[in-house]
Residue, then its C-alpha position, 0 to 999 in steps of 0.5 A: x556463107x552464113x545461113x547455108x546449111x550444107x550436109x544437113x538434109x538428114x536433120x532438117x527432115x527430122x526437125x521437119x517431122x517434129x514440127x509436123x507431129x505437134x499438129x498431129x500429137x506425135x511430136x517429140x522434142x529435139x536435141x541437137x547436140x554437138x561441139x561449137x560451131x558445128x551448126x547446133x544454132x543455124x539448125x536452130x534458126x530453120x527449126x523455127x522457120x519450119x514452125x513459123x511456116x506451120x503456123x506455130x508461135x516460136x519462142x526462143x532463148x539462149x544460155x549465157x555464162x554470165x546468166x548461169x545464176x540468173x534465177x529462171x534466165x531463160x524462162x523469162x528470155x522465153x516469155x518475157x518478150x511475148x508477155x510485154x508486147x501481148x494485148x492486155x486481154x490476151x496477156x491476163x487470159x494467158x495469165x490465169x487460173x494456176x498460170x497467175x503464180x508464174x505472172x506474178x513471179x515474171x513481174x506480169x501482174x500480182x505480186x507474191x507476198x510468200x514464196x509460192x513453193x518450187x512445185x507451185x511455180x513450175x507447174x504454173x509456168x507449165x499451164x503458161x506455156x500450155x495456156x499459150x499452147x492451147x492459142x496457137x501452136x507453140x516452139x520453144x527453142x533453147x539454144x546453149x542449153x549447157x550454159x543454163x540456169x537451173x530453175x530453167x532446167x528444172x521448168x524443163x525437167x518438169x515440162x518433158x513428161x507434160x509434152x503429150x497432147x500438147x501443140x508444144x515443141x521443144x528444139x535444144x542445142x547444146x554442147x556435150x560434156x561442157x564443164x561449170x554447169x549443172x550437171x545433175x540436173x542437165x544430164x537428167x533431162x538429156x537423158x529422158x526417151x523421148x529426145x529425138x537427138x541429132x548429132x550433126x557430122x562435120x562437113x565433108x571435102x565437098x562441102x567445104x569447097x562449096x562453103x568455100x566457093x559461096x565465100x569468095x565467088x570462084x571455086x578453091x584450088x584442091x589443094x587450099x580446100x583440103x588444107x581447110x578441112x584439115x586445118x578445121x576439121x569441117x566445123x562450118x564456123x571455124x571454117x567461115x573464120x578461116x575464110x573471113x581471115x584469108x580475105x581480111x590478109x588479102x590472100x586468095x584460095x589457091x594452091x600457094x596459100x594452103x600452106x598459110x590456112x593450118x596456122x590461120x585455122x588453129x586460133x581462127x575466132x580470136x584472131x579474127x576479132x582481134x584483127x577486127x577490133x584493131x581496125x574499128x574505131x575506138x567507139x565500136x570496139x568500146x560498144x562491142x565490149x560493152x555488149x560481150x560484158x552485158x550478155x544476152x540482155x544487151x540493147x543498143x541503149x544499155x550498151x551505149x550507156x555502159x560503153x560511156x558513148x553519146x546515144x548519136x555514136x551507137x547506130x553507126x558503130x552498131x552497123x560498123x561491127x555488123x559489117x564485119x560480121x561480129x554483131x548480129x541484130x535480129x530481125x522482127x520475127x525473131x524476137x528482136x526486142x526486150x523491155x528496154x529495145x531492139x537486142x545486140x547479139x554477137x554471131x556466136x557465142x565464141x565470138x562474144x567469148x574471144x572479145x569478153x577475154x580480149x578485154x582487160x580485167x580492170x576494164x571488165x570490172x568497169x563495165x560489170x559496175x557500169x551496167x549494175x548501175x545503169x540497170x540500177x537506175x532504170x529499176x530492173x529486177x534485183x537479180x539482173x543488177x546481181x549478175x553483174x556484180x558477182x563479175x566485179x572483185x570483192x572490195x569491202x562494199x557494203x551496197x554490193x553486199x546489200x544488192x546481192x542479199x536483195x537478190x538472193x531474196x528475190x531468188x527466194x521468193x521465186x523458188x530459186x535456192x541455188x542462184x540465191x546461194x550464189x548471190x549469198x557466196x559473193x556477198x560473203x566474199x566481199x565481206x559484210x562490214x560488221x559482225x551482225x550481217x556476217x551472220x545473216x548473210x550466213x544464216x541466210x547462205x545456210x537457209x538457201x544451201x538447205x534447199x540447193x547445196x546441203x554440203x555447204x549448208x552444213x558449213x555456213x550454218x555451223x560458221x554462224x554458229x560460232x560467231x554468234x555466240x548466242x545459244x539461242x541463235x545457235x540452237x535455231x541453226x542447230x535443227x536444220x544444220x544438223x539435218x542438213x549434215x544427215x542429207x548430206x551423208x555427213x558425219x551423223x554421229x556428230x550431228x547427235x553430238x551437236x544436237x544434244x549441246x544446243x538442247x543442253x544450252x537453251x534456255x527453259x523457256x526456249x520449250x517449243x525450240x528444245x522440242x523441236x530440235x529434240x525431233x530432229x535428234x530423233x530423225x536423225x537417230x531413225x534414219x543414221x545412227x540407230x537410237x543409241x543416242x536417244x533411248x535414255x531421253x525418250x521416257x522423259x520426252x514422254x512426260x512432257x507436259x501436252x502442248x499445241x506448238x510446232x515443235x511438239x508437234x515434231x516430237x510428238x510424230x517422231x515418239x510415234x514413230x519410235x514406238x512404231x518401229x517397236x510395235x507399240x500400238x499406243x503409237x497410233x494414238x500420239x500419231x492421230x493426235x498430231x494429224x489432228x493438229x494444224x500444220x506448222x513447221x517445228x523450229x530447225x527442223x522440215x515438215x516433211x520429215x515430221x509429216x511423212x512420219x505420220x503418215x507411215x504411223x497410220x498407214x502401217x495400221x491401214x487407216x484411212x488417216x494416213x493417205x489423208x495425211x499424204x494427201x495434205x502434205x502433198x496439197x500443202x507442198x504443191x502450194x508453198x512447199x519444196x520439191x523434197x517434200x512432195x517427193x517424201x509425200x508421193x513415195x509415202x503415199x505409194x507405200x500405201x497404195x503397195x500395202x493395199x494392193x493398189x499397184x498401178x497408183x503405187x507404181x505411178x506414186x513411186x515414179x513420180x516421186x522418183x521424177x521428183x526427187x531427180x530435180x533436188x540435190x537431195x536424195x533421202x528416200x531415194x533408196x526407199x522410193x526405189x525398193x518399195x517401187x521394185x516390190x509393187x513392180x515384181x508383183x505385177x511380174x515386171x521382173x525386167x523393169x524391178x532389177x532396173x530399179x533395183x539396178x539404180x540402188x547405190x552399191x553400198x548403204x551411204x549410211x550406217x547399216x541401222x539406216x533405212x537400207x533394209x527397205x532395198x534389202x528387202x526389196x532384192x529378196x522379193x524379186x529373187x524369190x518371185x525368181x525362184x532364185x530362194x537361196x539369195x532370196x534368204x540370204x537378202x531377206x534375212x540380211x534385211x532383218x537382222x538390219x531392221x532389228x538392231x535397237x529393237x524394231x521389230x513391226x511387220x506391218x514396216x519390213x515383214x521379212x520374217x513371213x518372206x523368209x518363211x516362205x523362202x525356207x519352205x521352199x527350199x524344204x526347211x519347214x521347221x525354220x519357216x515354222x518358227x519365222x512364221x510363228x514369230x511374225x504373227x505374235x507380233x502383228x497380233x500385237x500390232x493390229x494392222x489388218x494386213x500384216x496381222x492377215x498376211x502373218x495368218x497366211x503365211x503361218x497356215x502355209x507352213x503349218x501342218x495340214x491339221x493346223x494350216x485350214x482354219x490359219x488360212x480361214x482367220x486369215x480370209x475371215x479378218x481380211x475380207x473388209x479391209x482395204x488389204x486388197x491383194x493380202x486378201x487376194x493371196x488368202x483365198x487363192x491360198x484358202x483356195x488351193x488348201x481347199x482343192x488339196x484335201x479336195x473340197x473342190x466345190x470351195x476351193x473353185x469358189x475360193x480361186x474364183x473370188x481370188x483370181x478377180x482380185x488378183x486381176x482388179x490388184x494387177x498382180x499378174x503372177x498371183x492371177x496366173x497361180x489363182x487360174x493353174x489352182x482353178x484347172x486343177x481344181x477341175x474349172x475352166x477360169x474364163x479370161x478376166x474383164x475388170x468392170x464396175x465402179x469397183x474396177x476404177x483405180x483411185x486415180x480413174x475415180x477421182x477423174x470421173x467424179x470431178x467429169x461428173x461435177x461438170x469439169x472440163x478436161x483443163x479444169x481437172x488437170x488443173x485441179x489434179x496437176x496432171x496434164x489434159x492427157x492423163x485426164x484423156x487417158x483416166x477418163x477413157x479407162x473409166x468410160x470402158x471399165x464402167x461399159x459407156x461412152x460419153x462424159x453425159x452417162x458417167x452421173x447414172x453409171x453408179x460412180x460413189x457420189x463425190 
């Protein structure tokens, strides 16, 4: 019976169809999803078979319990094997460029010296997979996938949206709704669209007696065979143990032992191995648990080893547990070997886990020990040997506390913070021997929680606080603890509280750290508890002597941002200053709070610095940093692109800053990401898709109402409004304000909700109301200075002006906006300059106002503004043709970047490379940019009038 796959035509035609769309570029991956034993791996066996017969290269790994904190288990299952028997040439062409990262951290060549960033390693495993790919056509099959590492899940996660284009297929089974696993992150990836999900059904009563035939030769007595599929409910393995334990009792099927099948079926795997262990000698059944304690990496030779048996004892007890078909060993094409031999495997992981628990504790622990030396011994890698310790009982063990913190180290180095937290946990229960390596393995436990578990951050870091009694020590805790209790929606008031002692308790000559945890304060007080705690420190901070260090750099950036949200244009001065300086990580506090501090200062006065500085901070994370940081880049950066018009880059920002910030157990900007992505969608008219956004949106501000929440406020008032719906509209955007005003803010260039609001009111009639909001507005973004919000405040006001006042307000507002990057703020004052014109009938003016803005409009994506620009040109007596954007100037930042580096001789892989995106989207940029610029080969992209790079 095994192999046979019944009832299962429907599935293998659609594993059929994707195996068959990798060759034409429509394939998609496959989830089979479904409760154990139902033929998820059998499944998974043909899908491969299908691809080896399409002449693709198949790769597979599987999930273990044991291997759950594994940094990147399954990754390296994947890889491993291939990259150790590959030829050297092959192995190093596969191996460079971005791959290298991903040698180096698989143990394949190089070494890495720093941690190479969560970001940089993903996106080098992708180029691996894609390197490979790009040789022969390539299936990875995952079988268990609830069972996991994270690291594998996030090299997944990013993996998903890179799949088109590629001749790369994904096949994952799993089980639904497994408990002890990763949840967040498996139910992000499971959720992504292009899943083709089969949910195999169980076997009907004319399956089973086929099964059922197939096992004993002769059909089964009617009766015996609905006793079987009662009794297993048409699960095939549970059925195959049934079948296997009726043999094993001597019975046969027929009618008088239908009645014996219900109390058979109900414990049938572990009554099977039990049964079966009973009977084999004491050296195979010793083998057999020695392989169900050693997991997926179990070979003859380590398992001979742990299970204390002579190497002469192991081939007949391997055939001995294959006989009786607990032991699989696999054959040459499905991938049998490892780096120390061929593989042991049970059948199914039931299998393994009935043999795992019919072993004793004691002997259990024996064999974890066992194998972390045997592995130990033969040098494996740190976390391997890890893996069995975190089995074995705490015992006061200084080398077990050494081996885990080696580990963890490991785990570090290779962007792996939740198995290093792990590995840290178990090392903290064992416990240290002494004082000082409790506190490091704290100190260390809180640095790695930072990245993965910022809850249990906040308790390690404030553990080893206490016991170090060095104020000192205590204060380099004190920045990242503190932040790590705001992440965490901690009590933030008590992080003020914190922070204030340690600045209080240091030292003099502890400056750079005073600073840098003075910052953090600040942080904290912008984003939870308002500046209650901070404004009677800031006018000294100010006066602190100038100094070049990291943690003045993060004071620096956070008085600039203090003064921002104040409209203070002296601001934008201290934030250049600091965007001068060369990066540097404050002491206890994360660069890219600091750094997407700075940017906001700058882009909010439209200055080119502050995409410059997203850009770097994007650059430098993609190299050493963490996921949270190219998140906060992305999303300030699509803020950016929002406030100049540039829809599409914003939208693309936002997303992927969203995609991105979905791999973390952080969610910071979160809500901001999704408001500023509602806004920039709702401008294009995607209503449908901005309340989805909006729909995402926690249902009450998980932080103080001083937080930055106002930006979602906002955000549900710009699609209301743009509904028509102006009642909420005000309702929301007031609410809004009244938010970000507490302690003073007041910029509009941040949250211009005063001109929303006058342009809400005025169309509910309330014209005296909208005049003073207006009025309001445009005193202070005349303060301020930033083009775009000092333009869009000139429009709104000459829109709610009298008719006397309101042409020469919408003039100063085309006349200031027209060089300025504020693309579609310029848009709207034309069209608006446009329609004032048509009203007091210059329609020579007016159609030539309308024209310039519905091309703008049109280049901006803003699809509502267009058609308003083209119902104004009707009435002004025009007939405005059908929009075709064309030019160099048409490109999006995106699109022009791709055509610049085509023009520099680059292939399609070498921009992908240099971009991080994948040889589609640059197809894609590429082929956008050919019609936009009238050609249609990479060879007239040099005379096609691109700006030279």
């Amino acid at each position: 019976m095994p192999g046979v796959l019944l009832e299962r035509d429907a599935e293998l035609e659609r594993l059929r169809a994707a195996v068959a769309g990798v060759g034409s570029g429509d394939g998609g991956p496959v989830q089979v999803l479904g409760p154990a034993g139902l033929g998820k791996t059998r499944l998974l066996t043909a899908a491969g078979a299908l691809a080896r017969d399409a002449g693709m290269r198949v790769l597979s790994a599987r999930g273990s319990e044991l291997e759950r904190e594994y940094a990147f288990g399954l990754v390296r299952q994947l890889f491993d094997r291939l990259l150790l028997t590959a030829p050297d040439d092959e192995r190093e062409r596969w191996l460079s460029g971005p791959a290298a990262t991903a040698g180096a951290a698989l143990g394949y060549g190089g070494s890495l010296t720093t941690p190479p960033g969560e970001f940089a390693l993903l996106n080098s495993l992708f180029w691996l997979a894609s390197n490979i790919a790009q040789d022969q056509p390539l299936a990875l099959l995952v079988d268990d996938l609830h069972w996991a590492d994270e690291s594998s899940l996030r090299f997944l996660l990013y993996l998903m949206p890179r799949l088109t284009g590629l001749p790369l297929l994904v096949v994952a089974a799993l089980r639904p709704d497994e408990p002890g696993g990763p949840e967040q992150l498996l139910n992000v990836l499971l959720a992504d669209q292009q899943w083709d999900v089969l949910r195999p059904f169980p076997l009907g009563t004319e399956a089973v007696a086929q099964a059922l035939t197939a096992h004993f030769g002769r059909p089964p007595a009617p009766e015996f065979t609905a006793a079987c599929h009662t009794a297993t409910g048409g699960n095939p393995l549970l059925l195959d143990e049934v079948s296997r334990a009726v043999t094993g009792e001597g019975l046969e099927p027929d009618a008088a032992t239908a009645h014996r099948v219900e109390l058979i079926g109900s414990r049938a795997v572990s009554r099977r191995v039990a049964v079966e262990l009973g009977r084999l000698s004491p050296q195979a059944t010793a083998l057999a648990r020695a392989v169900a304690a050693l997991g997926p990496g179990a070979t003859a030779q380590l398992a001979g080893a742990v299970a204390d048996l002579a190497m002469s004892e192991v081939p007949q007890c391997v055939a001995h547990l294959q006989a009786v078909h607990l032991l699989h060993v696999p054959e040459p094409g499905e991938d049998a070997t490892s780096s120390r031999g061929a593989r042991l495997e049970f059948v199914h992981p039931l299998v393994r886990a009935a043999v795992y628990e019919s072993t004793a504790a004691f002997d259990r622990s024996r064999l974890h020990r066992r194998a972390a030396t045997r592995l130990a011994e033969e040098g494996a890698r740190a976390e391997q040997i890890a893996a069995h310790l975190l089995q074995l009982p705490p015992a006061g063990d200084e080398d077990v506390v050494t081996a885990l913190r080696r580990a963890a180290a490991d785990a570090v180095r290779t962007s792996a913070p939740e198995a290093a937290l792990a590995y840290l946990r178990r090392a903290l229960a064992e416990p240290p021997s002494d004082v000082e390596g409790r506190v490091g393995v704290l100190t260390e436990a809180g640095e790695a929680g930072f990245l993965a578990d910022v809850r249990s951050a906040v308790q390690y870091l404030d553990t080893a606080a206490e016991l170090s009694g060095d104020p000192v020590v205590a204060g380099r805790h004190a920045g990242m603890r503190e932040m790590a209790r705001l992440l965490a929606f901690k009590d933030a008031d008590q992080a003020v509280s914190r922070l204030t002692q340690a600045v209080d308790a240091l030292p003099e000559e502890e400056d750079d750290l005073k600073r840098g945890l003075e910052a953090t304060l600040m942080v904290v007080a912008l984003f939870a508890t308002g500046w209650d705690g901070v404004l009677e420190r800031v006018p000294r901070l100010r006066r602190l002597p100038v100094a070049h260090t990291p943690g003045a750099r993060a004071l620096d950036t956070m008085i600039a941002a203090y003064d921002m949200h104040r409209c203070d244009p002296t601001s934008t001065d201290r934030a250049r200053r600091v965007a001068a300086r060369a990066p540097g990580r404050a002491p206890g506090t994360d660069s890219a709070f600091i750094q997407v501090a700075t940017s906001m200062c700058l882009i909010s006065r439209d200055l080119d610095e502050g995409l410059e500085a997203c850009d770097a901070l994007l650059a430098e994370a993609r190299a050493t940093g963490s996921l949270l940081s190219i998140s906060a880049a992305q999303t300030y950066r699509g803020w950016g692109w929002l406030l100049r018009g540039d829809l599409a880059e914003a939208t693309t920002d936002l997303r992927d800053a969203l995609k991105t910030a979905m791999a973390v157990n952080v969610s910071m900007t979160r809500p901001t990401t999704l408001a500023w992505l509602a806004e920039a969608l709702a401008e294009q008219g995607r209503l449908d898709e901005a309340d989805e956004v909006l729909g995402q949106l926690p249902a009450a501000d998980p932080l103080k109402e001083v937080g930055p929440f106002y930006y979602s406020r906002y955000a549900q008032a710009v699609v209301l409004a743009h509904r028509g719906r102006y009642e909420e509209a005000l309702a929301a955007v007031l609410e809004a304000g009244r938010r970000y005003g507490i302690y003073g803010r007041c910029n509009p260039a941040v949250l211009p909700w005063r001109s929303l609001a006058a342009t809400v009111l005025r169309a509910l009639g309330r014209e005296q109301e909208a005049r003073r909001h207006a009025a309001d507005e445009l005193r202070l973004a005349r303060a301020w200075g930033a083009p775009h919000a000092h333009g869009r405040a000139l429009r709104v006001a000459g829109l709610v002006a009298p008719r006397a006042e309101s042409t020469a307000l919408l003039r100063e507002a085309v006349d200031l906006l027209r060089d300025t990057p504020a693309r579609l703020e310029y848009a709207r004052a034309l069209i608006d300059l446009g329609a004032d014109a048509r009203r007091g009938n210059s329609r020579a003016e007016a159609r030539d106002h309308l024209a310039q803005g519905l091309d703008l409009a049109h280049r901006c994506g803003a699809a509502p503004l267009a058609e308003h620009a083209r119902h104004e040109l009707r009435a002004a007596g025009a007939r405005p043709r059908t929009s075709a954007v064309s030019g160099p100037e048409s490109l999006t930042p995106s699109e022009a970047r791709v055509a610049e580096l085509a023009t520099r001789g680059l292939t399609n892989r070498q921009i992908a490379q240099e971009l991080f995106v994948t040889p589609k989207t640059v197809e894609v940029h590429l082929s956008a940019a050919y019609r936009k610029l009238g050609i249609s080969r990479r060879s007239q992209l040099a005379a096609s009038g691109l700006p030279a790079g």
